[in-house]
N, C-alpha and C positions, 0 to 999 in steps of 0.2 A: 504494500500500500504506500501511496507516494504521500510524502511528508509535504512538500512545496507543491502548492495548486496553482492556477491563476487567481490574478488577484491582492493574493498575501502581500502583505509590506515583509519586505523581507532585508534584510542590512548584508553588504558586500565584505568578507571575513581578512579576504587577501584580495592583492595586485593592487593594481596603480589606483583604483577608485577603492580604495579601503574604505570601510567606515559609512560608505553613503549609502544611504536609505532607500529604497523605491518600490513600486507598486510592480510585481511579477506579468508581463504582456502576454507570453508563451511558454510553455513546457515543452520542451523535447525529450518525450522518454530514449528514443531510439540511440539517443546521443547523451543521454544523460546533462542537458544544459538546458539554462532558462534565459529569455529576453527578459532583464528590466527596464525598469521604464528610466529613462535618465543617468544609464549607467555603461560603460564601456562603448561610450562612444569612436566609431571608424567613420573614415573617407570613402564614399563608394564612385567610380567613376562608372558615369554610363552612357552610352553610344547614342549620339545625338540623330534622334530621327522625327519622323513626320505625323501626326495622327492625319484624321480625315479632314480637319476643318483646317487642317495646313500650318498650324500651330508646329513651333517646335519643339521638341521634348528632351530630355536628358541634361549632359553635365557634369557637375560634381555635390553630391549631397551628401548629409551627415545620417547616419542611423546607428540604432543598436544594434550590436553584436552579442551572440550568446557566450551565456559565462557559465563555466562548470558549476553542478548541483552544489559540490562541495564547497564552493567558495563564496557559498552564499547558508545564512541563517534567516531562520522567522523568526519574529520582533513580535515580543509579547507585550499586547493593546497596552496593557496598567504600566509596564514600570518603562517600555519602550526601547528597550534592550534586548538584543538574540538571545532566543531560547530555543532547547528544544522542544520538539511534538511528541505526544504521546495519545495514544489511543486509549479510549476507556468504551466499556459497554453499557447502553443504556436501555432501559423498556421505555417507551414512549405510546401514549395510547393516542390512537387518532380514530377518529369516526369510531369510537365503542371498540378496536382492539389496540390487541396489544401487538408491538414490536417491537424487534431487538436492532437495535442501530449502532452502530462504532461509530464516535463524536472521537473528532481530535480536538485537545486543548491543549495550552501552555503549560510547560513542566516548569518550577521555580526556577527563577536563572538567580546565578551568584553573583559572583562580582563581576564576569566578563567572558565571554567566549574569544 
């Protein structure tokens, strides 16, 4: 079960953007890496071509680049510091049953990952 979803504010552990914070855009299981949003930004150059309305397209643009699972944590809402995830099991009743659902939550974090 994947610890890092979309979405999660999660804090960058290592490399040159240490420390910065941001909202997760993509998951790549297959590669094990995730886009954040505002983080690890590269130069993409792209080949200047034509749409239909004769407009020209391309250039050189900025975007995110994926960054390994591991060098990223999730930042727990209350103290706003990496922590890890842990899974718990819940009954939850909805419409008169019952079910059993795995909630992830915030594990206490210490002084620092």
């Amino acid at each position: 079960m994947a610890n890092i979803k979309k979405d999660d504010l999660v804090q960058v552990l290592s490399g040159a953007d240490r420390g910065k914070q941001g909202k997760v855009l993509e998951v790549i299981p297959e590669t094990n890496r995730v886009i954040v949003e505002g983080v690890n930004y590269v130069t993409k150059h792209t080949r200047v071509g034509q749409t239909q309305r004769g407009t020209k397209t391309g250039g050189i643009e900025t975007m995110e680049a994926p960054i390994h699972i591991s060098n990223v944590a999730v930042v727990d809402p209350s103290s706003k510091k990496p922590t890890r995830v842990g899974h718990r099991v819940e009954e939850k009743i909805k419409d008169g049953e019952k079910r059993t659902v795995r909630v992830r939550y915030a594990k206490k974090s210490g002084k620092d990952l």
